[in-house]
C-alpha positions as CSV (number, residue, x, y, z in Angstrom):
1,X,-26.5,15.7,-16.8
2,X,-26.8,12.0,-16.1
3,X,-24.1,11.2,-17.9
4,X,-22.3,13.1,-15.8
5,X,-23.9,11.9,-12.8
6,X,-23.3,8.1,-14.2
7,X,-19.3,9.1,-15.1
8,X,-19.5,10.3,-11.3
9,X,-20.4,7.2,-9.9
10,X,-18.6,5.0,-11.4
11,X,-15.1,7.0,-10.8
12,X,-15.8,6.7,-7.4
13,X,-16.5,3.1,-7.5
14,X,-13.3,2.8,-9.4
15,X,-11.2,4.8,-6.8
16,X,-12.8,2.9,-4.1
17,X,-12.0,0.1,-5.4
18,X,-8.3,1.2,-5.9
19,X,-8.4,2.2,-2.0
20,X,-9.3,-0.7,-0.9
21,X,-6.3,-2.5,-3.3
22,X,-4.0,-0.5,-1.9
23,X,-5.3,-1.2,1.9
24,X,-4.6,-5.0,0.9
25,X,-1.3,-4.1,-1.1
26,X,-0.3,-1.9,2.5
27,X,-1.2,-5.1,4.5
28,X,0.7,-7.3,2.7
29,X,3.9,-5.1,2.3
30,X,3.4,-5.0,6.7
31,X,3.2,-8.8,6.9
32,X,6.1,-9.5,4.4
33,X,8.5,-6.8,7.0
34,X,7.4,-8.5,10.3
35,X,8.5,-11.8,8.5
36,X,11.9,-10.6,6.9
37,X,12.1,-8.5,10.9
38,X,11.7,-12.1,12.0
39,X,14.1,-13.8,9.9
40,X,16.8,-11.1,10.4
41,X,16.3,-11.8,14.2
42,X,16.7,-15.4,13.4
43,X,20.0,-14.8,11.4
44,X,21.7,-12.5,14.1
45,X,20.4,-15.3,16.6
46,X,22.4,-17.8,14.5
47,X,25.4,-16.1,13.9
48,X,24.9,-15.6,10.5
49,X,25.8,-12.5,8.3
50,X,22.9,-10.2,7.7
51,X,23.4,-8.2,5.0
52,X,21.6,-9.3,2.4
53,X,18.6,-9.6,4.7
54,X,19.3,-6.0,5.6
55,X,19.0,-4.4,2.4
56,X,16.1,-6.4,1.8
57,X,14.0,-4.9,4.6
58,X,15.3,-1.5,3.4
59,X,13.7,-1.8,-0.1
60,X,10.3,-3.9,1.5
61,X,10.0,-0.6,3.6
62,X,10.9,1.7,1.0
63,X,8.1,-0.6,-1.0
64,X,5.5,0.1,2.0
65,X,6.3,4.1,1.9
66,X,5.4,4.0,-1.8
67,X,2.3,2.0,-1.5
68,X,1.4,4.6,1.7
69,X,2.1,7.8,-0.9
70,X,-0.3,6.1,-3.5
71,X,-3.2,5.3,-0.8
72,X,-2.8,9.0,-0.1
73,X,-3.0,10.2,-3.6
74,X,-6.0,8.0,-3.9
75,X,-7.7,9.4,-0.6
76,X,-6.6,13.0,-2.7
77,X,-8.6,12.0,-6.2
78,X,-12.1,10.8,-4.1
79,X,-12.0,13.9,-2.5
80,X,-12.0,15.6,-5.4
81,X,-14.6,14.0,-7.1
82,X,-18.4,15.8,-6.8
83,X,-20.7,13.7,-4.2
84,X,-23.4,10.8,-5.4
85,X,-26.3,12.8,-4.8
């Protein structure tokens, strides 16, 4: 039994870890679309074609969702797993 309590603990400590990568990853992916938003704006401003840009913030967004469906699955596997006690 304390091996299993041991194996226990340290998935948990692994899967919090991985939470709180993701928060980061989710954080960064938010900060890299209000910069391209920004730029875009900029671009329009400027007269200056957009579509590259466009696509762009499609696939950073697209990249955000992803990261948001892995945070979730790892919110999913620490429920799972039985409590320290």
């Amino acid at each position: 039994m304390p091996r299993d309590r041991e194996w226990n603990v340290l998935q948990r400590e692994r899967e919090q870890q991985a939470l709180s990568m993701a928060d980061e990853h989710l954080d960064a992916g938010r900060a890299r679309i209000r910069r391209q938003v920004a730029l875009l704006r900029d671009l329009r401003a400027s007269g200056h074609d957009t579509a590259q840009a466009v696509r762009l913030l499609a696939l950073l967004r697209d990249s955000v969702a992803v990261e948001r469906e892995h945070r979730h699955l790892i919110q999913i596997r620490l429920a799972t797993l039985p409590a320290d006690d």
